[in-house]
Every structure is written in C-alpha cells, then in structure tokens.
C-alpha positions as CSV (number, residue, x, y, z in Angstrom):
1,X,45.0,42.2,14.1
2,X,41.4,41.4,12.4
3,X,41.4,40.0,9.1
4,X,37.7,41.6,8.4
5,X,37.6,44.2,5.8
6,X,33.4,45.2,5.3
7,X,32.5,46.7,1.7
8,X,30.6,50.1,1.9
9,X,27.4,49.0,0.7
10,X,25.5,51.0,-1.9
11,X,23.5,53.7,-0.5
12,X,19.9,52.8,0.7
13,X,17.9,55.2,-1.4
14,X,14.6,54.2,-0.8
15,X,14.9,53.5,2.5
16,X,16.2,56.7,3.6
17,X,13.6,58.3,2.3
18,X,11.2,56.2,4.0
19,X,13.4,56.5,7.9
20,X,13.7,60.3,6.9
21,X,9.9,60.7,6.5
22,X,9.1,58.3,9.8
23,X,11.4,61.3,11.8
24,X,9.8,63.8,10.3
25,X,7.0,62.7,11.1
26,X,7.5,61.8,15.0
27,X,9.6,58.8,15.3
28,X,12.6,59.3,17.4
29,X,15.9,58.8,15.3
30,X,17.2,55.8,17.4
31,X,13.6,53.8,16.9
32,X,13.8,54.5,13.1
33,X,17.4,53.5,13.2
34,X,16.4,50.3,15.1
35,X,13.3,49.0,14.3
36,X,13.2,46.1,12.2
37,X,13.2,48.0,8.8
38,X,15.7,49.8,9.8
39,X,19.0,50.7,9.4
40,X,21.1,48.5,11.8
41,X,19.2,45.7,10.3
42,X,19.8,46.6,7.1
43,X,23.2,46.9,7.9
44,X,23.4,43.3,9.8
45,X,21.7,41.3,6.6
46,X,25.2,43.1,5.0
47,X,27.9,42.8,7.2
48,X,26.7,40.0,9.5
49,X,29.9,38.4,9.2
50,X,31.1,40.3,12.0
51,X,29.5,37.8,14.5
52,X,32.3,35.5,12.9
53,X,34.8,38.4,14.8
54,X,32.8,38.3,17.8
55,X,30.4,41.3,17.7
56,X,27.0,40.7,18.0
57,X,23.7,42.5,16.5
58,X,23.2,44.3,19.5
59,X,26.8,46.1,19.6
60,X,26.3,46.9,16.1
61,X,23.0,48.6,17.2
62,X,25.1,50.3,19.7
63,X,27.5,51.4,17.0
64,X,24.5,52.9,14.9
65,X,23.5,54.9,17.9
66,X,26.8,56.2,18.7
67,X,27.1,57.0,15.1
68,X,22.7,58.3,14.9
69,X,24.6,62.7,14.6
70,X,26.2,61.3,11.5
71,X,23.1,59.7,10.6
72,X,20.7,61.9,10.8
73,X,22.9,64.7,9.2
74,X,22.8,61.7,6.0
75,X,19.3,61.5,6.3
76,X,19.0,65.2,6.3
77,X,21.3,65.6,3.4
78,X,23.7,67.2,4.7
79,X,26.3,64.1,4.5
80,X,26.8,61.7,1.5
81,X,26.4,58.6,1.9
82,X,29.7,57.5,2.0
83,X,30.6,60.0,4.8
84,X,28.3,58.3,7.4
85,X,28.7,54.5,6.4
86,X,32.9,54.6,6.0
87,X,32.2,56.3,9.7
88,X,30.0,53.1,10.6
89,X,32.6,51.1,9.1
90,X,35.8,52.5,10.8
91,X,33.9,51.6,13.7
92,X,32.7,48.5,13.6
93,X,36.3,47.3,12.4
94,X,37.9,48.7,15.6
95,X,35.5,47.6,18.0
96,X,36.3,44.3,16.5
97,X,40.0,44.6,16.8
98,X,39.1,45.3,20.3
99,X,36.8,41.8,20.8
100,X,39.2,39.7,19.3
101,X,42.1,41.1,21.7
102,X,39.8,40.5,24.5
103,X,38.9,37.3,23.2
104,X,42.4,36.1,22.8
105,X,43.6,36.9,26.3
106,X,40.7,34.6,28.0
C-alpha cells in the first residue's frame, strides 16, 4: 500500500474567481482547468510529489478532467471547497495505489 498522504490545500480564492469568469466568459471548462494558470497546475506545484509514486502531470490532468462536474459545481458555488479537492484527492491516492502495484509486478 502507498505511503502518500496529500494535505487538502487551502482553497484558491482568487483564482477561482478568475477560472470562473474565463467560463463564463467562453473558455471551455477543461482549457481553464488546464491551461497553465490553471487548476491542475496549481495543483501539481502542491502535490507534485506524486511523480515520486509514479503519476505523472499528465494523469493528474486526467484526474482533473474526470473530476471537471465537481469542479465546475465548486466554481459555481454550489460545492465547497473541500468537497471537490478531498474528491481530487481520494483520487489521485488510488490511482497511485494502482501505479505502484503495477510497478511492483514489472
């Protein structure tokens, strides 16, 4: 089993506002969610330690999109914060249980 346990990081106030307005505004939900200010990078510069467990930036991009419902509901205010990122979280620490099985019977 993984020894990685992420923190929930503190909500992104600002920048929420800022990826909710770009939506609004006519940016599809994944780009805001992946462009360079956005959240899976945020996210990465936080919990980058998981490329130590195997997962790379891109399947935590994957993860964000899988998770983007959640998201935007968070963006939209109809989550809290700590709603859609323990969801983020529960993910990312199972797809890393995964990697490291798969790693460990190569």
């Amino acid at each position: 089993m993984s020894t990685l346990h992420l923190h929930l990081p503190d909500e992104p106030t600002g920048l929420a506002e800022q990826w909710l307005d770009d939506v609004v505004d006519g940016q599809s939900l994944e780009s805001v969610l992946l462009g360079e200010s956005g959240l899976a990078a945020w996210l990465w510069r936080r919990w980058s330690t998981v490329a130590d467990h195997g997962l790379t930036r891109e399947d935590l991009e994957s993860i964000v999109v899988a998770s983007s419902r959640e998201l935007w509901l968070w963006l939209a205010g109809e989550r809290v914060w700590s709603q859609a990122c323990s969801g983020l979280l529960g993910r990312v620490e199972r797809r890393v249980v995964v990697v490291e099985y798969i790693e460990s019977r190569s």
